[in-house]
C-alpha positions in Angstrom: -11.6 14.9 -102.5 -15.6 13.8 -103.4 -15.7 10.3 -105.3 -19.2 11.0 -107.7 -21.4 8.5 -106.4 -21.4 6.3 -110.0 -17.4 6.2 -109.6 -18.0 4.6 -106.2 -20.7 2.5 -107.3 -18.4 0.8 -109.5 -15.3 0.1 -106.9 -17.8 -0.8 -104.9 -18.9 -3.6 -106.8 -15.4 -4.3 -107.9 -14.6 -5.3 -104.8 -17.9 -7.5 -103.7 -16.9 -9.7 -106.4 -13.4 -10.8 -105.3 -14.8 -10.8 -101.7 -15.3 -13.9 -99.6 -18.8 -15.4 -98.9 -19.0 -13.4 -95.9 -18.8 -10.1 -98.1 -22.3 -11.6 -99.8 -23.9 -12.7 -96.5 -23.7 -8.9 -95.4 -23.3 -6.9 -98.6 -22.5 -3.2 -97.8 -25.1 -0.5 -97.9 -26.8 0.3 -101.3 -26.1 -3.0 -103.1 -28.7 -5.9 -103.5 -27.0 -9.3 -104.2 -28.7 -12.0 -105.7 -27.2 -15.9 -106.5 -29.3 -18.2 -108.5 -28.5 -21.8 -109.4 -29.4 -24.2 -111.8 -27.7 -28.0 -111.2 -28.0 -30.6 -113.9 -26.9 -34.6 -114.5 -25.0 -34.8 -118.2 -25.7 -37.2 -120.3 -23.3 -40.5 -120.6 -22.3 -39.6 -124.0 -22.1 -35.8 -123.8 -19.0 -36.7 -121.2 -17.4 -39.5 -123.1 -17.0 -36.6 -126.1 -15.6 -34.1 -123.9 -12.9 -36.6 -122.3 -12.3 -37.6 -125.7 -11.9 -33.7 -126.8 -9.6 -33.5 -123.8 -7.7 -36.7 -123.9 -6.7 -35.2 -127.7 -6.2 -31.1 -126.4 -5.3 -31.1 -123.3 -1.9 -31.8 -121.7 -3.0 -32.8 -118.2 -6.0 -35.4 -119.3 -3.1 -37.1 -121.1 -0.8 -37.2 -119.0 -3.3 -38.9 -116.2 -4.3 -41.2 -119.6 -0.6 -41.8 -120.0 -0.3 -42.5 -116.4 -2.8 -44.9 -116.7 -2.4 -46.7 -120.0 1.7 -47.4 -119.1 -0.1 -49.5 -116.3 -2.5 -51.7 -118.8 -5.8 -49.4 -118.4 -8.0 -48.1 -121.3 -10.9 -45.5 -121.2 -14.1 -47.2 -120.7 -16.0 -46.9 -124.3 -19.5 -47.9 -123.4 -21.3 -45.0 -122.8 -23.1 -46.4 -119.4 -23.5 -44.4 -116.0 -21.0 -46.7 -114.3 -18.6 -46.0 -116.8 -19.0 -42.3 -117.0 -20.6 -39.4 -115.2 -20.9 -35.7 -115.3 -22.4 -32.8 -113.2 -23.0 -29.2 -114.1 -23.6 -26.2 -112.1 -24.0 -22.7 -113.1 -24.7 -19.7 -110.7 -25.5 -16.4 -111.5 -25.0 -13.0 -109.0 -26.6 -9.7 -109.4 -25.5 -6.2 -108.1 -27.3 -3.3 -109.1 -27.5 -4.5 -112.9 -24.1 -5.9 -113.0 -24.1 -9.7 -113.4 -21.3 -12.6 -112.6 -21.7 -15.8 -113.8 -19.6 -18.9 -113.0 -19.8 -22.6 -114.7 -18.7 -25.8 -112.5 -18.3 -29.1 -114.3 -17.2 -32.6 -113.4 -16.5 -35.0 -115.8 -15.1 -38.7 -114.4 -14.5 -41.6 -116.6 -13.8 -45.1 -115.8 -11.3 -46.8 -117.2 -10.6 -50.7 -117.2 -8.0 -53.8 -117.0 -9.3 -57.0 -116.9 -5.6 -58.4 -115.4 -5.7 -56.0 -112.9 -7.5 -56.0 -109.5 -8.0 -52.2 -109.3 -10.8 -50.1 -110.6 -9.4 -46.6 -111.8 -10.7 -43.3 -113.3 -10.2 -40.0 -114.7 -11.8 -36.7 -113.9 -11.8 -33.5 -114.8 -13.1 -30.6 -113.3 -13.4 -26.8 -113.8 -15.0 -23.4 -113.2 -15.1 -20.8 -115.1 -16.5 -17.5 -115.5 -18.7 -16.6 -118.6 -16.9 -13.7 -119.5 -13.7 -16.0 -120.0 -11.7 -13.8 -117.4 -11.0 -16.4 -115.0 -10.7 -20.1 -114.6 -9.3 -22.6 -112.6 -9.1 -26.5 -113.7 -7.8 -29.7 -111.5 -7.3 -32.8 -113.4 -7.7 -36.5 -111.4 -6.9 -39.8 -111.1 -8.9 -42.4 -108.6 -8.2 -46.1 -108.0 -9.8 -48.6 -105.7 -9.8 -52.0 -105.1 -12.5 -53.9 -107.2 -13.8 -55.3 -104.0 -14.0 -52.1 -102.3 -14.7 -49.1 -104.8 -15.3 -47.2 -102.2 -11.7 -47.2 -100.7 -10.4 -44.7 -103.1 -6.6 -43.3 -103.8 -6.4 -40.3 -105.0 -3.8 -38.7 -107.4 -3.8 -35.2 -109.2 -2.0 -34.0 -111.9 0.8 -31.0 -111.2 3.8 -29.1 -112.3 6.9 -29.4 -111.6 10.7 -28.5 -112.7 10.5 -31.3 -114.7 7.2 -31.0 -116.7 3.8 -32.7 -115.7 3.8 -35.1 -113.0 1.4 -37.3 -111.2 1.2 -36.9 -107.2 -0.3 -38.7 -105.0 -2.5 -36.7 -102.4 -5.3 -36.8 -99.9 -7.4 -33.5 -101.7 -10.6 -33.9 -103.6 -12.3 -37.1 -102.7 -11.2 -36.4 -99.1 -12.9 -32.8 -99.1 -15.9 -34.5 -100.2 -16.4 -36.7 -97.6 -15.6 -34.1 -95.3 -18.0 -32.1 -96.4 -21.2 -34.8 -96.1 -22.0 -33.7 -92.7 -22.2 -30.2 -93.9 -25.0 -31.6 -97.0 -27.3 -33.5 -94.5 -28.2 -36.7 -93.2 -29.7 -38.3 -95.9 -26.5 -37.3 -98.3 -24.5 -39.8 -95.4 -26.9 -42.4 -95.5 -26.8 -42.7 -99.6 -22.9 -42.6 -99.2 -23.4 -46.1 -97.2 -26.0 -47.8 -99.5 -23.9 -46.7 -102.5 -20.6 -48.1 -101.3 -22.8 -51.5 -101.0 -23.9 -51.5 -104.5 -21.7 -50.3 -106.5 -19.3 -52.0 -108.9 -16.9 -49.6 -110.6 -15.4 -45.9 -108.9 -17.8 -43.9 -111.5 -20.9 -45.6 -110.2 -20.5 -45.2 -106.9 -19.7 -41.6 -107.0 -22.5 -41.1 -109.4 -24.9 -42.8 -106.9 -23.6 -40.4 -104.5 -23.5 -37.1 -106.4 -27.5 -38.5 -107.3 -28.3 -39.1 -104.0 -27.2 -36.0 -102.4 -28.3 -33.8 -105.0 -27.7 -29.9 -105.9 -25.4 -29.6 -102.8 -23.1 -32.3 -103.9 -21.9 -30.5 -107.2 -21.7 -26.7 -104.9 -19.4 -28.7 -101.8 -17.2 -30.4 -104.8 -16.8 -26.9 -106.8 -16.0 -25.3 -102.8 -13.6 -28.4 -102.6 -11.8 -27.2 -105.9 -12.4 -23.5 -105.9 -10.1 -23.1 -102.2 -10.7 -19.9 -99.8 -8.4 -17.1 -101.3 -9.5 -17.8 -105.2 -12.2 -15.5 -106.8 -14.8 -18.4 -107.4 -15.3 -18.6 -103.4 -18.3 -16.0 -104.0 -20.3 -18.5 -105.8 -19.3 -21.8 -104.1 -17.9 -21.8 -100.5 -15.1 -21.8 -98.8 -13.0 -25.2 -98.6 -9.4 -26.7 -98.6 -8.9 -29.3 -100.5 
C-alpha cells in the first residue's frame, strides 16, 4: 500500500525525536536537523525562591530537607554564590518546521551546622520539554568534610515499598567527574584550583560549573537524562 508522502513525513519525524544522538548525527534522507543552545548562570536569589517553592510543594525536596534537618542542618538563607547556585540550559531542534524544545535546570543549596564537621547540600535538577509532555526530575543530597569539600558523598532521593527514602549512591557527582575528560583540559585544571579554594560544597561546584562553562550544564543534564530516555536527543548519552 503507498504511504502519501505528508503521512510519512510525519512518522518520520516521530521517530527522529525519540531516537538516540546517533539518529541526529546522520538524520535520514529529506530531513534537516538543527540544535541550538542558549546556557545561562541564575541569580542567587532567583534559586533560593525556587528551593523555597520546592521545599513547600514538593515531596522529594522535603524529604532530602527532612533528611537533613533530623541531623541539625538548616538551608543556607544568605543569598551568596557559596551558599546557592543554579544553571540553565535550554536547546531547541528543528525538522522541517517541527520544533522540540527541552529545559535543563540545576538548582543546589547549601545548608549549614555549626556543631557539625560536614558541609551538606541540596539539589535539584530537571528537564523538561516545553510542551509539558515529558519530564524527568532527580532530587540530591551532597556532604563533605569541611576540610575537604571536594570529597563529596552522594545521596539521592527514591521510592520504595515503604514511601520516600534516601539512598546512598555513587551517580551524579561521579558522572560529572567522569565526564571532565570529555569537556577539555582546561575544565580539569579549574576542577583542581577550585577544590583549593573553596569553602562550602555549592562554591566549589559553582567554581567548577563557571570554569568549565556551557559544556558543564549539557554533560550534567547527559548525567541525568541516561541513554534509553527521550531527552538523550538534546543532551548525550550517559549513566549515571
Amino acid at each position: 500500500m503507498r504511504v502519501r508522502m505528508p503521512v510519512f513525513i510525519a512518522m518520520l519525524l516521530g521517530l527522529i525525536f525519540m531516537a538516540l544522538p546517533s539518529s541526529f548525527a546522520e538524520p535520514e534522507d529529506n530531513v534537516t536537523v538543527t540544535v541550538n543552545s542558549e546556557v545561562e548562570i541564575l541569580g542567587e536569589s532567583y534559586v533560593s525562591l525556587a528551593m523555597d517553592e520546592l521545599r513547600l510543594s514538593d515531596p522529594y525536596v522535603q524529604k532530602a530537607d527532612q533528611f537533613l534537618t533530623d541531623q541539625g542542618f538548616t538551608p543556607a538563607s544568605e543569598t551568596i554564590r557559596d551558599n546557592l547556585f543554579g544553571i540553565k540550559q535550554t536547546y531547541n531542534a528543528s525538522a522541517d518546521g517541527e520544533e522540540e524544545e527541552e529545559t535543563y535546570q540545576l538548582f543546589l543549596q547549601e545548608y549549614s551546622n555549626p556543631a557539625s564537621n560536614n558541609t551538606t547540600a541540596i539539589g535539584r535538577m530537571s528537564i523538561k520539554s516545553s510542551d509539558g509532555t515529558y519530564a524527568t526530575e532527580y532530587t540530591f543530597i551532597l556532604e563533605a568534610p569541611k576540610e575537604n569539600v571536594s570529597s563529596i558523598e552522594e545521596r539521592y532521593v527514591g521510592e520504595s515499598d515503604e514511601g520516600l527514602e534516601v539512598v546512598v549512591a555513587n551517580s551524579w557527582w561521579t558522572c560529572i567527574l567522569g565526564q571532565l575528560p570529555q569537556i577539555g583540559e582546561e575544565c580539569q585544571a579549574g576542577v583542581a584550583t577550585c577544590r583549593q579554594n573553596a569553602t562550602s560544597i555549592v562554591g566549589y561546584i559553582g567554581c567548577v560549573a563557571t570554569n568549565c562553562g556551557p559544556s558543564f550544564s549539557k554533560h550534567s543534564a547527559c548525567c541525568n537524562c541516561g541513554c534509553s530516555r527521550w531527552c538523550s536527543w538534546a543532551f548525550g548519552c550517559c549513566h549515571m
